[in-house]
KEVOGU-827897 format. One record per residue (C-alpha): x, y, z; residue number from 1. Coordinates in steps of 0.02 Angstrom, whole numbers, plus 50000, padded with zeros to 5 digits. Example, Ala and Ser with C-alpha at 12.3 -4.5 7.8 and 13.67 -1.06 7.14 Angstrom:
2
<atom><x>50615</x><y>49775</y><z>50390</z><num>1</num></atom>
<atom><x>50684</x><y>49947</y><z>50357</z><num>2</num></atom>
//
This chain:
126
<atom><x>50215</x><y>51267</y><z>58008</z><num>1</num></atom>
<atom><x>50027</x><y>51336</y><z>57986</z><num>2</num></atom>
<atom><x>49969</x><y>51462</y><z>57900</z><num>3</num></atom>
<atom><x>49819</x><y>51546</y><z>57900</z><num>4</num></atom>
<atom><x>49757</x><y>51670</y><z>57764</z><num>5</num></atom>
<atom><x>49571</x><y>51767</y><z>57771</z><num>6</num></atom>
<atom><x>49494</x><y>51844</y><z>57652</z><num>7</num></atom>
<atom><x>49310</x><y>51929</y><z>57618</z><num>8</num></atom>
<atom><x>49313</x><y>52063</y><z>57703</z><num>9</num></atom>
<atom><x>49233</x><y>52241</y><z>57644</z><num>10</num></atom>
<atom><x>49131</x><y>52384</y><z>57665</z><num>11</num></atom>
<atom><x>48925</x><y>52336</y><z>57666</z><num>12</num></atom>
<atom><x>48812</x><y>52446</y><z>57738</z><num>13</num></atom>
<atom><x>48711</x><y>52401</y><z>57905</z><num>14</num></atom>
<atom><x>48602</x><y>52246</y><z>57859</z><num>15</num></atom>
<atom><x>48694</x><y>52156</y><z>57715</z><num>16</num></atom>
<atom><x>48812</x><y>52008</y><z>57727</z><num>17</num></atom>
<atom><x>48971</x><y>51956</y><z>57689</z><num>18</num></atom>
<atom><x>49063</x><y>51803</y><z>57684</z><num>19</num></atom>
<atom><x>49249</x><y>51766</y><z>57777</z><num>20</num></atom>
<atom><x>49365</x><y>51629</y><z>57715</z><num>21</num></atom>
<atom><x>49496</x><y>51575</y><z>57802</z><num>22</num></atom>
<atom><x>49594</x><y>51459</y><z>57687</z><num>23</num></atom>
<atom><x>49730</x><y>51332</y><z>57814</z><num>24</num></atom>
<atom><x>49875</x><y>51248</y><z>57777</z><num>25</num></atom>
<atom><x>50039</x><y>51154</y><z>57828</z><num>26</num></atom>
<atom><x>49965</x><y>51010</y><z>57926</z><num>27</num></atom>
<atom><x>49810</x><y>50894</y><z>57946</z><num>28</num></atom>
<atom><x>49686</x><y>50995</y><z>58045</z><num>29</num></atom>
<atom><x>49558</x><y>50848</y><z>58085</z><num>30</num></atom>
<atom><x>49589</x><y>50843</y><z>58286</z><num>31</num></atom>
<atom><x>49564</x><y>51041</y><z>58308</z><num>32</num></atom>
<atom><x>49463</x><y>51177</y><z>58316</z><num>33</num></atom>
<atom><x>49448</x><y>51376</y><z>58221</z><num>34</num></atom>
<atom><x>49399</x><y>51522</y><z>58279</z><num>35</num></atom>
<atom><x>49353</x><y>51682</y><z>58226</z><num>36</num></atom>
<atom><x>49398</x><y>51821</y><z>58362</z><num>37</num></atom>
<atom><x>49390</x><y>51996</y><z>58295</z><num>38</num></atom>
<atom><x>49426</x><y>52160</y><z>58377</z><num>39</num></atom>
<atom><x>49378</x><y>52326</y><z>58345</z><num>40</num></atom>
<atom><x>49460</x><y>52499</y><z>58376</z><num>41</num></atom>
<atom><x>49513</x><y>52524</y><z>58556</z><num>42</num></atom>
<atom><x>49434</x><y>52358</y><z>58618</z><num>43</num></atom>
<atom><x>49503</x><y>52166</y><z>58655</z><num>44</num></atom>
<atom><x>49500</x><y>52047</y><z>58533</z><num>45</num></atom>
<atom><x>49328</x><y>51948</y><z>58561</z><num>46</num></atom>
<atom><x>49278</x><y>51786</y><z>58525</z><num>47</num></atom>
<atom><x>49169</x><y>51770</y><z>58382</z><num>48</num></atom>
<atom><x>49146</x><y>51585</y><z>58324</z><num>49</num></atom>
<atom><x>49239</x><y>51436</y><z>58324</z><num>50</num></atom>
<atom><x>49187</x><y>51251</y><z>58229</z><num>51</num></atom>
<atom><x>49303</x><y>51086</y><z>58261</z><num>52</num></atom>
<atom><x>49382</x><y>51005</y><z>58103</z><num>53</num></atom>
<atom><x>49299</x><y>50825</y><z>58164</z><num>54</num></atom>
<atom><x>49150</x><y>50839</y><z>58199</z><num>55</num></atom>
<atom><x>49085</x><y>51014</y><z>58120</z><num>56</num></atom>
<atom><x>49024</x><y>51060</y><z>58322</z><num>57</num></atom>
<atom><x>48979</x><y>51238</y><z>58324</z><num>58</num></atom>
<atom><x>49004</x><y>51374</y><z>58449</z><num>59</num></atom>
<atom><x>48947</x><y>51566</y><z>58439</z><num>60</num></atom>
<atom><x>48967</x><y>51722</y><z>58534</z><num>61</num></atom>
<atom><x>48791</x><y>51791</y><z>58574</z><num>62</num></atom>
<atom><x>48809</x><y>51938</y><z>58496</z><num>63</num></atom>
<atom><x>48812</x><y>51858</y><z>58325</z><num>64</num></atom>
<atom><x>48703</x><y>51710</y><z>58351</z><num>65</num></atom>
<atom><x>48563</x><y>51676</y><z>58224</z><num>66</num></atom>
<atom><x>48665</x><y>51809</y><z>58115</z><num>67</num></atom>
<atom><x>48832</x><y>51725</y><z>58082</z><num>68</num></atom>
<atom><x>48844</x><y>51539</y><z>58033</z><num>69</num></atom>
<atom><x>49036</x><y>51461</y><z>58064</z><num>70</num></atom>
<atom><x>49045</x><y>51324</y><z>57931</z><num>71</num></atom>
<atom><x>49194</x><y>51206</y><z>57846</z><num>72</num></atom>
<atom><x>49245</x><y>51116</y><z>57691</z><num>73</num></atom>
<atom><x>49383</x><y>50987</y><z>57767</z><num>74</num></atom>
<atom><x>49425</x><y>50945</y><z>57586</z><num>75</num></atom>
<atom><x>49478</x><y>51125</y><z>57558</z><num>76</num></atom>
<atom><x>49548</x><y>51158</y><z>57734</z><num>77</num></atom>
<atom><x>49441</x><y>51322</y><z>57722</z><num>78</num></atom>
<atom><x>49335</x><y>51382</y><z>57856</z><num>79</num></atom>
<atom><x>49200</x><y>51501</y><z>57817</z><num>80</num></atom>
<atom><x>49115</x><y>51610</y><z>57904</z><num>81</num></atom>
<atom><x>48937</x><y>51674</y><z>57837</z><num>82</num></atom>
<atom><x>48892</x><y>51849</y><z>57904</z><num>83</num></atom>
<atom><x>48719</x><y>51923</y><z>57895</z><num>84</num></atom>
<atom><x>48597</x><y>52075</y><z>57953</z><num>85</num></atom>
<atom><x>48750</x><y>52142</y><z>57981</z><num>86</num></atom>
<atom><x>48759</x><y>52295</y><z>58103</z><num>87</num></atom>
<atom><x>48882</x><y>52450</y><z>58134</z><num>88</num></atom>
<atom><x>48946</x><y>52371</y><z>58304</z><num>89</num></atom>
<atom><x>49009</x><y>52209</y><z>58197</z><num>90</num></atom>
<atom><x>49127</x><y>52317</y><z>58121</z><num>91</num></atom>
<atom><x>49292</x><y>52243</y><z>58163</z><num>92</num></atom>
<atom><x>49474</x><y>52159</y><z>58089</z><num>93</num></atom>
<atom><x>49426</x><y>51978</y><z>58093</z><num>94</num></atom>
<atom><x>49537</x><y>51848</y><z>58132</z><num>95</num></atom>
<atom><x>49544</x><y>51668</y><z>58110</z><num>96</num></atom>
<atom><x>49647</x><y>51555</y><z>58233</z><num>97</num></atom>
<atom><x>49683</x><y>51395</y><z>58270</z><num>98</num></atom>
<atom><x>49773</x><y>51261</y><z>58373</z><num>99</num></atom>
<atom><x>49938</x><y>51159</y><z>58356</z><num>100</num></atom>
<atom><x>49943</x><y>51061</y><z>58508</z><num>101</num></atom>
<atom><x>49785</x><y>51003</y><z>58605</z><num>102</num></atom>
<atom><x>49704</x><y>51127</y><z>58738</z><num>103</num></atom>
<atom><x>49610</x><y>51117</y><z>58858</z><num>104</num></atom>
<atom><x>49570</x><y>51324</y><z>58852</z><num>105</num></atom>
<atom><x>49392</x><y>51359</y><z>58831</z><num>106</num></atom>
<atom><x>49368</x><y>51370</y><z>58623</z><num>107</num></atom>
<atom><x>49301</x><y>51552</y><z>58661</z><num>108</num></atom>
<atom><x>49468</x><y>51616</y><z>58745</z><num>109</num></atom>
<atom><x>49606</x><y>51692</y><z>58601</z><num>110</num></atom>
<atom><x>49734</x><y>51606</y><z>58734</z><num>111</num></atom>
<atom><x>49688</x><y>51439</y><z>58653</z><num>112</num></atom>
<atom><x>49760</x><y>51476</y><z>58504</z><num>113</num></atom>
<atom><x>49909</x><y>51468</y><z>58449</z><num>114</num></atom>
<atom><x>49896</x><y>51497</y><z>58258</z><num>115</num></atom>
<atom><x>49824</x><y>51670</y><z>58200</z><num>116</num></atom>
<atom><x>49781</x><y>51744</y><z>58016</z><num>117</num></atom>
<atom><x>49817</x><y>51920</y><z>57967</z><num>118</num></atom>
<atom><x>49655</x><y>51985</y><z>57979</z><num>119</num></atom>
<atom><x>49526</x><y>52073</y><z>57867</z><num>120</num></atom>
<atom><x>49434</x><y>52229</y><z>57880</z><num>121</num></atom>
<atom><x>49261</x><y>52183</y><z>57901</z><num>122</num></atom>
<atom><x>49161</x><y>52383</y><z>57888</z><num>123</num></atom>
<atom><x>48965</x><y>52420</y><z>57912</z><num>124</num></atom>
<atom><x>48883</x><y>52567</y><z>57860</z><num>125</num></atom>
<atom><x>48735</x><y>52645</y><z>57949</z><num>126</num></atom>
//
């Protein structure tokens, strides 16, 4: 069984940074990937990031690209996720996910995943 736990999340006004952890466990995660989705108020849950356990490859919505930086420590099972310049429209519950069987979904669709964390409040200030 996986579990997935985040943490980090807070309030920072419009510009700062925060940083998400989302700390895995119950099985070897070395053939997979993560992904942060998060979803806001009234909207669907959107891709935000995603890094495989392997090889560290990186993917990143646009909207946070060259703001957030998806990054791991395999020895910790913990996935990070490094937010900054962070604006109102970012505010969001942020999830982390991952996969238990191989996929062949896109790593930017939630459907991939099939292993999801709690969530934490992630809320900018103007």
């Amino acid at each position: 069984q996986v579990q997935l736990v985040e943490s980090g999340g807070g309030l920072v006004q419009a510009g700062g940074s925060l940083r998400l952890s989302c700390a895995a466990s119950g099985r070897t995660f070395s053939s997979y990937t993560l992904g942060w989705f998060r979803q806001a108020p009234g909207r669907d849950r959107e891709f935000v990031a995603a890094i495989t356990w392997s090889g560290g490859v990186t993917y990143y919505a646009g909207a946070v690209k060259g703001r957030f930086t998806i990054s791991r420590d395999s020895a910790k099972n913990t996935v990070y996720l490094q937010m900054n310049s962070l604006k109102p429209e970012d505010t969001a519950v942020y999830f982390c996910a991952t996969e238990t069987r191989p996929s062949i979904v896109a790593v930017t669709t939630a459907r991939r995943y099939d292993a999801w964390g709690q969530g934490t409040q992630v809320t900018v200030s103007s």
